[in-house]
N, C-alpha and C positions, 0 to 999 in steps of 0.2 A: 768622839763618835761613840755612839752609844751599843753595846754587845747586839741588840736586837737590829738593829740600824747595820753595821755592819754583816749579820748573818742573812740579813733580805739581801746585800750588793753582793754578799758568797752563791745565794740562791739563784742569783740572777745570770750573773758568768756560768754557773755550772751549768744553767739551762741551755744559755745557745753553744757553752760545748757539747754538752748532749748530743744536739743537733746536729753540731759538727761530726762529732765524731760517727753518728749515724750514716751520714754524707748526706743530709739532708742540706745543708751546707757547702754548695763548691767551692774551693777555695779559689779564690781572686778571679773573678768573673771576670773575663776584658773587656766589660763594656765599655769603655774608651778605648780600644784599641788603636783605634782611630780617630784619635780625640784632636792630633794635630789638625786634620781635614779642616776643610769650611762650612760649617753650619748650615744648616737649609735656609734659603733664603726663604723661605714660606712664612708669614706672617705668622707670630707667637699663637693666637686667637682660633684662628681656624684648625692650625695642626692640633690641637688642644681637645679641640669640641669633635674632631673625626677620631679622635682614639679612644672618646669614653667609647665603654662597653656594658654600663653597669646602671644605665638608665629603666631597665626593666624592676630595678628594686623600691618599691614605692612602699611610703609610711605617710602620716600626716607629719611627724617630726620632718623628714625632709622638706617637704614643702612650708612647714615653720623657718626652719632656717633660710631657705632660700629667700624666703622675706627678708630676715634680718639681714641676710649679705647686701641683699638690693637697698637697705634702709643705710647701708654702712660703704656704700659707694665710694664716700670720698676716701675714707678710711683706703680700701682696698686701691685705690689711686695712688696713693702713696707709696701704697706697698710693693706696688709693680714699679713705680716709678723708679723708685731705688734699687731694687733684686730683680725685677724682672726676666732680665739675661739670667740670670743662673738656671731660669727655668729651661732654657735648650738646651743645653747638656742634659739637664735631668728627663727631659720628653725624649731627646734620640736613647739614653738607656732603657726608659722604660716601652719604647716602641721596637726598640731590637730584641728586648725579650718578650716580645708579643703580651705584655700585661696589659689591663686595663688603663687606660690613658688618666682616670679621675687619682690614682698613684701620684701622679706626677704634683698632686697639688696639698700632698702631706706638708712639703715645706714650708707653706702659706698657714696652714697650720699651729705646723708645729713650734715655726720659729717669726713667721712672717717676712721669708728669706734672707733675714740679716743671720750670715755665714758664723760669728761669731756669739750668736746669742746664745745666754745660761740661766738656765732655771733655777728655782730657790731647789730641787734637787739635784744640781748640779751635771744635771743633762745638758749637751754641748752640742751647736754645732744647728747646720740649717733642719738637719731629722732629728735632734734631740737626742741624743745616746748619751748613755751615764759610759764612765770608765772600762767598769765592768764587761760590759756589752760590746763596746767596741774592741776591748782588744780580743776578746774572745771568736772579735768577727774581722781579726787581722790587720784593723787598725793602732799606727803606732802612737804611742801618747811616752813623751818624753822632755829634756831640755830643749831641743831642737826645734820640735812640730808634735802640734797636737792634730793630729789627722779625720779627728771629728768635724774640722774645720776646714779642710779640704772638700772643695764644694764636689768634685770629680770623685776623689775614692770614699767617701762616707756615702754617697749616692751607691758607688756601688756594691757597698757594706749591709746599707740602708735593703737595696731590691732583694740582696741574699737572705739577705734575713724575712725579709717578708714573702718568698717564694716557699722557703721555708715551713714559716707556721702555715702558707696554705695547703702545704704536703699536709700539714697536721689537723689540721680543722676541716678543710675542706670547702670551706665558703668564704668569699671576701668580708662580708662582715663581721664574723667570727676572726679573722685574720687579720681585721684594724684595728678590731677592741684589741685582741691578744698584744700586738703594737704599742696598743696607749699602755693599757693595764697590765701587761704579762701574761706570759702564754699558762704562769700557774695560777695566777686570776682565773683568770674564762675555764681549764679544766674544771678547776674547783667548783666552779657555775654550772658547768653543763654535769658534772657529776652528782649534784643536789639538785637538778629539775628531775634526771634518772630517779634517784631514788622518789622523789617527790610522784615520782608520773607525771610531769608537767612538760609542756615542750621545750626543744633543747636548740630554740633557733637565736640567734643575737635579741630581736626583740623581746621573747620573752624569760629572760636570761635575770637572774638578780646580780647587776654589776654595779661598782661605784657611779656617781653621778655623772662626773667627767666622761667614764666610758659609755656610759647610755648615750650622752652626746655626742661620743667623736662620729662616729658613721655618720648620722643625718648631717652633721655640720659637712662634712668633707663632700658629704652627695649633695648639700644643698649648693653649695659654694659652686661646685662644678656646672651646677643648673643654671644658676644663676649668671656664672659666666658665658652662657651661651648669649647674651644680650651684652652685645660689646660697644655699640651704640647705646644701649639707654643709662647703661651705668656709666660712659664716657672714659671707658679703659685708654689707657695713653699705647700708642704704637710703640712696641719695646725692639728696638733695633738690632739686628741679627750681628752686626758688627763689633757691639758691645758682647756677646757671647763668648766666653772663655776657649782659649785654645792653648795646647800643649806644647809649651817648647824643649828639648834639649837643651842643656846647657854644656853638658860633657866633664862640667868640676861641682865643685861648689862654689859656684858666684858669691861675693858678696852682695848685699842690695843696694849697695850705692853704683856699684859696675853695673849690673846688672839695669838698674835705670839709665845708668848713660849709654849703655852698648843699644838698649833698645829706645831709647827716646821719650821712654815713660818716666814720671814723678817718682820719687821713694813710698810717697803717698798712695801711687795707683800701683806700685808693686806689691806692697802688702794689702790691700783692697783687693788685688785680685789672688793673692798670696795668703789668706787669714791664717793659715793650716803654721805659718813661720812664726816661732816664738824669742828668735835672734836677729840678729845681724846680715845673715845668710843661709845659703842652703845647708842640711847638715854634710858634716865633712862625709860620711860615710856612703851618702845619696840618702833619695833618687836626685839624682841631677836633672831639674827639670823646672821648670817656670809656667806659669799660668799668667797669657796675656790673652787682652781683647783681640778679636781676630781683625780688628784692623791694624794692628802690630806682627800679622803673620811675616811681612817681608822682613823682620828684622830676625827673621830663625838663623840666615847662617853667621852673622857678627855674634850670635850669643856662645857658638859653641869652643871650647877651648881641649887641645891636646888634655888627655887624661895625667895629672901628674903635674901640670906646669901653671905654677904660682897659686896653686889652691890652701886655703886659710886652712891649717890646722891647730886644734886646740885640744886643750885636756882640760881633765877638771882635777883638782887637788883640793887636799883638806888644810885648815889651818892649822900651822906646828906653834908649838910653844917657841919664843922668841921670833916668830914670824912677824916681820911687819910689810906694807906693802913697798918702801922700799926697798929693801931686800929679794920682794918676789921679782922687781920689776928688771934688779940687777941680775938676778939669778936664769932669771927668763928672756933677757936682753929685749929687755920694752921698756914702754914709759909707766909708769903708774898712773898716768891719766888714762891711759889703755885698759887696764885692768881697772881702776875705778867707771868708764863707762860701760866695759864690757860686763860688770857685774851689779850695774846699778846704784855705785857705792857713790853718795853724796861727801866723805868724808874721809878722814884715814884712818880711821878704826876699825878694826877685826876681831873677831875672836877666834878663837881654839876650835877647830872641829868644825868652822865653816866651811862652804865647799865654796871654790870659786875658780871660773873660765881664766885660763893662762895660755900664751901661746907657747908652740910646743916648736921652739924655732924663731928666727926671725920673722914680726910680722907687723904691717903696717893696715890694719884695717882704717877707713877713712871715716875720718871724725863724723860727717855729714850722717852718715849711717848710722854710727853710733849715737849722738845724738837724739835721732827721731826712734831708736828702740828705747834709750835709757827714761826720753823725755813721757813715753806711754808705761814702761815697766811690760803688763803681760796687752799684746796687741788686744784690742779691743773694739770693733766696729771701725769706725772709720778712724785714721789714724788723726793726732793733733793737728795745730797750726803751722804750717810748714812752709818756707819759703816757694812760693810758685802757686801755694794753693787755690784751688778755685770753686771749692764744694768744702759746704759743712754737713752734716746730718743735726736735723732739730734734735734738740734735748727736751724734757720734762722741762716746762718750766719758763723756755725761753722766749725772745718778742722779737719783733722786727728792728725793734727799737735797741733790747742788750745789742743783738747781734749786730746792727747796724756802728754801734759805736764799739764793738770791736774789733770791728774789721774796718773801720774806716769811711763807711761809705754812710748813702742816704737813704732814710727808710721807702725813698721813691724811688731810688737808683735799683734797691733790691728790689721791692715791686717788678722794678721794667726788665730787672734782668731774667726774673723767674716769671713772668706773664701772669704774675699775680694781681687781680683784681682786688678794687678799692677795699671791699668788706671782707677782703678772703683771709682765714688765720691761717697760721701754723699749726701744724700738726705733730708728733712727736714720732720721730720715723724718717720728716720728708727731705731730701738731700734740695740744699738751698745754694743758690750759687753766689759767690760775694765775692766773685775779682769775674773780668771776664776773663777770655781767653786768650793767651798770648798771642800777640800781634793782631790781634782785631781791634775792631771799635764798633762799637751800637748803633745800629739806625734802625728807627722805627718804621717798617712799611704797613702802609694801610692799605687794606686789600679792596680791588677793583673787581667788579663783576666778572670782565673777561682774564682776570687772574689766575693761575693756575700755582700748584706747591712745586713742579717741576721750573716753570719759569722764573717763579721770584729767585729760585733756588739759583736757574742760569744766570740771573743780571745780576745777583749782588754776587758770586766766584764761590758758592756754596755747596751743601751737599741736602736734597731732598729728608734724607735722616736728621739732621743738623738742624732744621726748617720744626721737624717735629718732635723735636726732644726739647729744644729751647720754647719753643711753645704749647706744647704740652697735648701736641692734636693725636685726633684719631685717625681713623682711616676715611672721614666723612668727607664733603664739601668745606671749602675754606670759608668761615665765615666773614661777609659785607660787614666795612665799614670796619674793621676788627686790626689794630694796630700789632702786626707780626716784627716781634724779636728778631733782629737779622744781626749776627757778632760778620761783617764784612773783614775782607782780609785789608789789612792797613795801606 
């Protein structure tokens, strides 16, 4: 890393301590205070479109874009398709602190709601924050969890900081650039229109290109979603919304999916923020499930103290080899080589690596699916039980069909994909059904309704419209519906 390169990410942490230290900054807002509750059931769309507040700012750039979002439809289908949910937790924060509702759709943005995405400058996480930034804004970034990835508290890292620069600027558009570009960007800006005589508003501001963009793009986006019909937004289900659990220890993630009933897969899916095995042994003790997993909150929690994984980290000694560590530590060495990713038995001097600190038996299945990713990454690998992939660059119906087994028709019917329709890179494909179902195609009848087909095959009206990808409209005649029936 280069001297000027690291003196900009010194510039940057110093800035939102600044802040902080001003109190411009409150430390740990609880906007999830409440985050176990249950979600609104109020449909994603409409809560969306009654909390902007920020529709009186008009440019021809906004309504530029708002084109392009409408030209970029399917795209944005995708997008909701797979992150959708993250978006309510992120609308109840930014509606408890009375912000403008178009807030809420930075992550679309920023990252296009995948929890764990990273930019070529190393910005993390669904709001994009570099290291710097985040932990200056009390997020923790360590061996454990990186907390940029924490869709809950980076959201409420993310509104602090942005309530923030508006103490400082004074106007939400001034306050997005500052966001994209740094809040010493835009001073810098508005301090050479001053001198200049020139006006000192976001539009007529000399900012990089990106930030001349980001406002109209984020206002146009929001416009544009106000037509949830014409651009064929998919129904993003309130059930799929994350909710806070207890745990009381540190779970592992292999307990922690059997006590609750979820995959190893959907615990770190809805867990991105975990870069191990488990909770960190120090806390928070606490889990992120869909809220149709709220009834499994009291099997998760466990007496403080009783069977929690503890571990240390050591350096490599001279004459260390890992059987030795394994004796020394009364484990296996297969232990320590999964738990540190080691393919082999070689070590060197001055490596650091995870040992238990005590008897302990973490379960291979866990280990496994951390070792088999290294650092988590969007949707976890191939995993016994799986039933969702996310599109890669690159891939067809055709790789993926004969990876997983099945038939490029079979994936067609399971995702309500049409003859001519591709892939997109983003869009979560399903390539196993669901445990203990089976397929049947129902072809819809005039006097058919989403509620009924939903009561004669033992289903759920949600389930009706996630598998077929509808909106809130009429069920379209003659249109062959996805039904996974219980066996």
């Amino acid at each position: 890393m280069g001297a000027r390169h690291r003196a900009r990410r010194a510039t940057h942490a110093l800035a939102a301590l600044a802040l902080l230290a001003a109190g411009a900054l409150l430390p740990a807002t609880p906007a999830f205070a409440n985050a176990a509750a249950a979600p609104a059931e109020a449909e994603l769309w409409p809560r969306l479109a009654a909390q902007q507040s920020l529709a009186h700012i008009e440019h021809p750039r906004i309504a530029l874009w708002e084109r392009r979002w409408r030209a970029q439809a399917a795209q944005l289908r995708v997008i909701f398709e797979q992150g959708g949910h993250w978006l309510y937790p992120v609308i109840d924060a930014v509606e408890a602190r009375g912000l403008p509702g178009e807030l809420a759709l930075i992550p679309v943005i920023e990252s296009r709601l995948l929890t764990q995405a990273e930019s070529h400058k190393s910005a993390v996480g669904l709001w994009q924050m570099r290291a710097p930034t985040a932990t200056a804004l009390g997020l923790r970034i360590d061996d454990w969890v990186d907390e940029r990835c924490d869709p809950l508290k980076a959201t409420t890292a993310a509104l602090d900081y942005l309530q923030a620069l508006h103490d400082r600027f004074g106007s939400w558009p001034l306050t997005l650039a500052a966001y994209n570009a740094g809040q010493g960007r835009v001073a810098r800006a508005i301090r050479s229109a001053r001198r200049g005589g020139r006006p000192e508003g976001y539009w007529d501001l000399d900012l990089p290109t990106e930030s001349v963009d980001y406002v109209p793009r984020l206002l146009g986006l929001a416009r544009a979603l106000h037509d949830v019909e014409g651009l064929r937004l998919p129904w993003v289900d309130p059930q799929r919304a994350p909710i806070v659990l207890p745990t009381g220890g540190a779970r592992d993630v292999e307990t922690l999916a059997a006590l609750s009933g979820a995959s190893i897969a959907e615990i770190y899916a809805y867990n991105p923020q975990l870069r191990r095995w488990a909770l960190p042994p120090g806390g928070p003790w606490r889990v992120l499930l869909p809220q149709r997993r709220a009834n499994v909150a009291p099997t998760l929690r466990i007496e403080a103290g009783a069977g929690l994984p503890h571990w240390r980290r050591i350096e490599v000694q001279p004459g260390d080899s890992l059987g030795r560590l394994a004796a020394e530590h009364q484990t296996r060495v297969r232990l320590i080589q999964r738990a540190n990713g080691l393919t082999g038995d070689r070590i060197r001097i001055g490596e650091p690596l995870w040992v238990p600190a005590g008897r302990l038996s973490v379960p291979d299945a866990t280990l496994q699916a951390v070792a088999s990713r290294g650092r988590v990454t969007g949707q976890p690998g191939a995993l016994p039980g799986q039933e969702w992939v996310t599109v890669a660059p690159g891939d067809s119906l055709w790789r993926l069909s004969r990876e997983y087994g099945q038939s490029v028709a079979q994936l067609r019917r399971w995702n309500a994909m049409g003859r001519d329709e591709d892939l997109y890179p983003g869009q979560r494909l399903r390539v196993a059904p669901p445990p203990g179902r089976r397929l049947t195609l129902h072809r819809v009848a005039a006097e058919d309704s989403l509620p009924g087909v939903a009561e004669r095959y033992g289903v759920s009206v949600g389930e009706l419209r996630r598998w077929n990808r509808l909106g809130s409209g009429r069920l379209p005649l003659q249109r062959d519906l996805v039904v996974f029936a219980p066996e």
